[in-house]
C-alpha positions, -999 to +999 in steps of 0.1 A: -387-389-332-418-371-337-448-394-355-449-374-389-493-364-389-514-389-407-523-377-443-562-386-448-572-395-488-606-397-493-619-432-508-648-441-536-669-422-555-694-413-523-677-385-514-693-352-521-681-316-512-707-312-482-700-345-467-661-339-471-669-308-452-687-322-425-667-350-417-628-337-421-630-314-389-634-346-371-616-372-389-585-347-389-586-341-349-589-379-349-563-390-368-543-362-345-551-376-316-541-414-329-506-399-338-501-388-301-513-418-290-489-438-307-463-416-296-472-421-259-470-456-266-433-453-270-441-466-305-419-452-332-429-452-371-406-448-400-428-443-424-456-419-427-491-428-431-521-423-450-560-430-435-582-437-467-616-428-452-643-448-469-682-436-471-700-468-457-738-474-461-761-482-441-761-521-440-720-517-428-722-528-394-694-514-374-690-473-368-655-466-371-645-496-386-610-499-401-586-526-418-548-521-428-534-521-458-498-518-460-473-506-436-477-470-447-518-469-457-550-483-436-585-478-441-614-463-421-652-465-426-676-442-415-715-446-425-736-422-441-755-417-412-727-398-390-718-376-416-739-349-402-729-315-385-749-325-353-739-356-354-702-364-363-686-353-332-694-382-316-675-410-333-638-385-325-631-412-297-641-444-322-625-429-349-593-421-330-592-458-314-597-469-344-570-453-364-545-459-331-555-497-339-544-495-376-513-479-370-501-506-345-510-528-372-487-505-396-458-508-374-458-540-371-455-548-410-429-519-408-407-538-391-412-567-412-428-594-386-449-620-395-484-607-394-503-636-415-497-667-400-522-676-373-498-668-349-484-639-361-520-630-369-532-633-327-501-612-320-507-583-341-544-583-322-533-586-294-507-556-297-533-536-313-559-541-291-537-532-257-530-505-273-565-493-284-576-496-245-547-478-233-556-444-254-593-451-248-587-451-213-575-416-221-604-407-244-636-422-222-645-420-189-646-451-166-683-456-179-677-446-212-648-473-214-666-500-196-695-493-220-675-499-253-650-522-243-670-546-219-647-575-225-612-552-220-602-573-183-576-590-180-551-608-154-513-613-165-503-649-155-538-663-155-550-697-160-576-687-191-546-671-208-525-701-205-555-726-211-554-706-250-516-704-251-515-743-252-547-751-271-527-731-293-499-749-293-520-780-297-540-767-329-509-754-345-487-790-338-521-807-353-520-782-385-482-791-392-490-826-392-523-826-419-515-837-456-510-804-479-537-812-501-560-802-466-541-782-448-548-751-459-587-755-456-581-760-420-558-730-411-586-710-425-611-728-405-589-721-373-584-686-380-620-685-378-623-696-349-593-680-333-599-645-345-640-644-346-653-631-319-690-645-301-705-607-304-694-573-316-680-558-286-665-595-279-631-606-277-621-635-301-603-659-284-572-653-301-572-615-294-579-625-253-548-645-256-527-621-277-542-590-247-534-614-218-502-621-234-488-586-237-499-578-201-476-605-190-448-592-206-456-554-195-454-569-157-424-583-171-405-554-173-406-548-213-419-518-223-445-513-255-421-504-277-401-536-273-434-560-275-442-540-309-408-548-323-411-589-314-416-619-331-450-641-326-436-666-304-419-643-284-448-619-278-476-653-272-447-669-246-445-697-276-410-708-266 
């Protein structure tokens, strides 16, 4: 089933005609691109989305930058400073990865999974991610990709991956066990330091071990469109 094209709605009040103008050649080949993507991915959506495209300024620190949310709506932001003729046409690769990234995300909630638990959370990043470097692969060249996604190496089966899997197990056996009155404190404190990474083109620790752990099951024999569809245990080798 063909991925129905992402509608874009402009967000905020900093949108004027010009900069509309400017930026929706771009943003629409993007968003394109994304949909193919996702359709190369084997991924399937039900539902069809909309990209609310935020004008950023100045101080917002990631190009490109983009958050879900619902199944059907995710945001992107783009700064001031791209909206230019001479200029925009270089963020069609960020922008697409970035909207690729989001949808993952989408489909994920579409298929109701748990997506807000720390588990479920290092899943869903890891889903996305793989999935982002797979259609930027497409997008960059070698340099290009090694450039932006220094960190994007990884070995299926290797002893860092399984070093996280069961300091993850450890942290989430030690949450369980923490009276209720503290308990929440500290699964925001380890979602911190799960899913914060050391620099911006870093990968948290939770997202190497959700990336490592969908290799593993791509060696496996499963295919993207089965990994997108399972549960956080099953997709982190939890069991």
């Amino acid at each position: 089933m063909s991925m129905p094209p992402i509608e874009i709605r402009w967000g905020g009040g900093r949108w004027p005609r010009q900069r509309r103008r400017v930026a929706f050649p771009t943003v629409r080949t993007a968003l394109d691109l994304a949909g193919y993507g996702v359709e190369a991915l084997g991924v399937e959506c039900r539902e069809p989305k909309t990209a609310v495209i935020w004008c950023a300024g100045e101080s917002f620190a990631d190009e490109g930058g983009a958050e879900v949310g619902s199944q059907t709506e995710f945001e992107l932001y783009l700064r001031t400073r791209a909206l230019k003729h001479r200029t925009i046409a270089r963020w069609l690769p960020t922008i697409t990865t970035s909207a690729v990234h989001e949808v993952l995300h989408c489909a994920r909630e579409e298929h109701g999974l748990d997506t807000a638990s720390l588990e479920g959370r290092i899943a869903d990043e890891g889903i996305a991610n793989f999935g982002e470097f797979l259609v930027a692969q497409s997008l960059l060249t070698r340099q290009e990709f090694r450039e932006e996604y220094p960190h994007a190496t990884f070995t299926p089966g290797s002893s860092s991956v399984q070093a996280l899997r069961e300091s993850l197990r450890h942290d989430m056996r030690a949450l369980v066990t923490l009276p209720s009155e503290s308990r929440d404190h500290h699964a925001v404190e380890l979602e911190d330091a799960w899913l914060t990474p050391a620099t911006p083109k870093a990968l948290a620790a939770g997202e190497t071990l959700g990336v490592g752990a969908v290799a593993e099951l791509l060696v496996m024999g499963h295919d993207f469109a089965d990994i997108i569809q399972m549960p956080p245990w099953q997709v982190l080798g939890l069991e």
